[in-house]
KEKEMI-403602 format. One line per field, with one value per residue (C-alpha): residue in three letters; z, y, x. Coordinates in steps of 0.5 Angstrom, whole numbers, plus 500, padded with zeros to 3 digits. Layout:
# residues N
vextor	[ALA;...]
up	[Z;...]
north	[Y;...]
east	[X;...]
END
This chain:
# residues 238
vextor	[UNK;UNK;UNK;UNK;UNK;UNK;UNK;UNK;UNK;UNK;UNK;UNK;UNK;UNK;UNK;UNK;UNK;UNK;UNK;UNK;UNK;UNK;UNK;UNK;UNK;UNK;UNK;UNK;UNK;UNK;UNK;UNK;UNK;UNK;UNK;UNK;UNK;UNK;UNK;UNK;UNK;UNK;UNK;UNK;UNK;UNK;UNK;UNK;UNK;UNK;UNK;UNK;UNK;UNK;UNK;UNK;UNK;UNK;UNK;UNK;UNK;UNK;UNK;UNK;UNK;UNK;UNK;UNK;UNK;UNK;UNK;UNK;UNK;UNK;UNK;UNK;UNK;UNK;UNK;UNK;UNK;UNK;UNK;UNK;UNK;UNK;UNK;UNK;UNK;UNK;UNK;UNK;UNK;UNK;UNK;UNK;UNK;UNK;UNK;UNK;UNK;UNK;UNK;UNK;UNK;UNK;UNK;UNK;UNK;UNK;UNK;UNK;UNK;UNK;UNK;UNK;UNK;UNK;UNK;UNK;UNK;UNK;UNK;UNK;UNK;UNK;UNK;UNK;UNK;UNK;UNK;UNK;UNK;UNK;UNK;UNK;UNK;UNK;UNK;UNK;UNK;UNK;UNK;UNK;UNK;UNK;UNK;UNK;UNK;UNK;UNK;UNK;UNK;UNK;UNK;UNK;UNK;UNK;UNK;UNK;UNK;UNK;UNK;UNK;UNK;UNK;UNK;UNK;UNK;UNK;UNK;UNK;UNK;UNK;UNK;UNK;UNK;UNK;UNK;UNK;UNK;UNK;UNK;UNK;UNK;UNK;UNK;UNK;UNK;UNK;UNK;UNK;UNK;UNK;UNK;UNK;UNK;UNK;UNK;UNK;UNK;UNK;UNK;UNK;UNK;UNK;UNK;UNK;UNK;UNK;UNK;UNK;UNK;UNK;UNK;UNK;UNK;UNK;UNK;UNK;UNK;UNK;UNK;UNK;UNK;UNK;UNK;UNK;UNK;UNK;UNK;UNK;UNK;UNK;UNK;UNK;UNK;UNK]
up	[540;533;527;520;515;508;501;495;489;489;495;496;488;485;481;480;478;478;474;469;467;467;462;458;457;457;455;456;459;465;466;466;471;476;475;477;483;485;484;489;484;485;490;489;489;484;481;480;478;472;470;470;465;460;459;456;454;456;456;462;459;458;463;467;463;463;470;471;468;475;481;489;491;491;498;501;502;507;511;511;515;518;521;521;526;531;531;528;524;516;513;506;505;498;495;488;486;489;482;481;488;489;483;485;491;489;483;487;493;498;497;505;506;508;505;504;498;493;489;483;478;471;469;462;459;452;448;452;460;463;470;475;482;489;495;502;506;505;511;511;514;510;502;501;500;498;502;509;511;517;519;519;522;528;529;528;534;541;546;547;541;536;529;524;517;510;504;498;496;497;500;505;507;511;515;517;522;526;526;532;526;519;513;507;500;494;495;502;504;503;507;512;512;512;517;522;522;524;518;515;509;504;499;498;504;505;507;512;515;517;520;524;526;528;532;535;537;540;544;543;539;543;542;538;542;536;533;540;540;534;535;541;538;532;538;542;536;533]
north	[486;485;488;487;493;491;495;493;495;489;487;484;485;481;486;495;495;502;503;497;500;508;505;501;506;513;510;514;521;517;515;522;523;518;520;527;524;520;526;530;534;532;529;523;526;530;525;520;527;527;521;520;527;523;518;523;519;512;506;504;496;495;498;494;488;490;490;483;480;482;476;478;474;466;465;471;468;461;468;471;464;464;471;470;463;467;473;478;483;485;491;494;501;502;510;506;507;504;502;496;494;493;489;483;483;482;477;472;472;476;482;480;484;491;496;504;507;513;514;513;516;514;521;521;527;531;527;521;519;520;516;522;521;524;523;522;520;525;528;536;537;532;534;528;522;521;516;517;511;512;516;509;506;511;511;503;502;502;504;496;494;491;494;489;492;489;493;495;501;509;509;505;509;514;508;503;508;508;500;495;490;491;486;490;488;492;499;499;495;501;505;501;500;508;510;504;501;494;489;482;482;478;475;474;472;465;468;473;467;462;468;471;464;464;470;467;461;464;470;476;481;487;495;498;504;509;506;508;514;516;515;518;524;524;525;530;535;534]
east	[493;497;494;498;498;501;502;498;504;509;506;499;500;504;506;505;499;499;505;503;497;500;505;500;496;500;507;513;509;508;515;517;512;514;522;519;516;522;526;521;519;513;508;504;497;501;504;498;493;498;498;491;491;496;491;487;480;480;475;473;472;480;483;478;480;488;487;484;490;494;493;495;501;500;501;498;490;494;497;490;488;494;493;485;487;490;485;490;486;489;488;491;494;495;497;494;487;482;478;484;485;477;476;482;481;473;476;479;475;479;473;473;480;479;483;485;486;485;479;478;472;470;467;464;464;462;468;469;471;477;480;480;483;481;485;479;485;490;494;492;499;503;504;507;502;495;493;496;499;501;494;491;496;496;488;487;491;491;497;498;498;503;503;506;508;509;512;517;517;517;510;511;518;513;509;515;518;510;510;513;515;516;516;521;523;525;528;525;530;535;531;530;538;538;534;537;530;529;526;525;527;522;521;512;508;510;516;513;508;514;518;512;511;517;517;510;513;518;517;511;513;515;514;520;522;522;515;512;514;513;505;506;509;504;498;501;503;495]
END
């Protein structure tokens, strides 16, 4: 079987929702924090817990009404139907926050599509209510990312299986080494170049449905040798 695995910033999300949001509402402090995390001072579980603190106070009713101003790809729901017409299943990996993936998706129908993401929480307090992330599908071996992407690729497939990946930016960098295919944009791209990993260069999922039907016309999509092992690997050392 097939199985597609896609990002949500810049990917699904036409935009970062995530930064934009930071950015709105906690201004210059989250760029210093996300030039730390670019830099490797920080990771992301840290990166995005600090970004959720220099938000200080928030109102839940804004942030929810900045979030809806944010729409998923244009061409993305006709490569559901695509995928859905050939039995490919599709799944959402997002190290994002889970209160604005759920609430566009919800928003424009496509609540249907699952996906994994961090937590978030508006707790009220004494003096008002702060946006607090959890992280449920952290890797306890890995201090990199939130959301283990890759976990989720490894455990929702099977040895026969062809996992496709689509992505753009540095926490995707991690699952594209586990995936057979691999969809790139954005500083992806780089990486990919760098580490020898074969990819599709794209531009929004129109581009992604013409080429995999391309592929599927042509041939099936064969195991790359590095993904296999790296599975294999991921296994073995658990």
């Amino acid at each position: 079987m097939i199985r597609v695995f896609c990002d949500f910033d810049g990917t699904v999300s036409a935009d970062d929702v995530g930064n934009a949001l930071f950015s709105a509402y906690a201004g210059p402090t989250a760029g210093r924090i996300v030039d730390r995390y670019l830099a490797g001072e920080i990771n992301a579980r840290e990166c995005l817990t600090r970004e959720c603190e220099a938000l200080g106070d928030v109102n839940q009713d804004a942030l929810l009404a900045f979030v809806d101003q944010f729409n998923p790809d244009p061409h993305f729901k006709e490569f559901l139907g695509f995928c859905r017409s050939r039995e490919i299943p599709v799944t959402i990996l997002s190290d994002g926050l889970d209160f604005y993936v759920e609430r566009i998706l919800k928003k424009h129908g496509l609540s249907q599509v699952p996906f994994f993401a961090n937590h978030a929480e508006f707790v009220a307090h004494e003096r008002g209510t702060r946006l607090v992330p959890s992280f449920p599908f952290r890797d306890e071996h890995c201090d990199q990312c939130g959301n283990c992407k890759r976990n989720h690729i490894a455990t929702m497939s099977e040895d026969n299986d062809r996992a496709v990946y689509i992505g753009d930016g540095i926490s995707d960098r991690c699952p594209v080494r586990y995936a057979d295919l691999v969809f790139a944009k954005g500083s992806l791209i780089g990486y990919c170049q760098e580490q020898n990993i074969s990819y599709y260069e794209f531009g929004d999922f129109g581009d992604v449905q013409r080429r995999m039907g391309q592929i599927f016309g042509k041939k099936h999509i064969k195991a790359r040798r590095e993904a296999v092992m790296a599975r294999r690997d991921l296994f073995i050392a658990e």
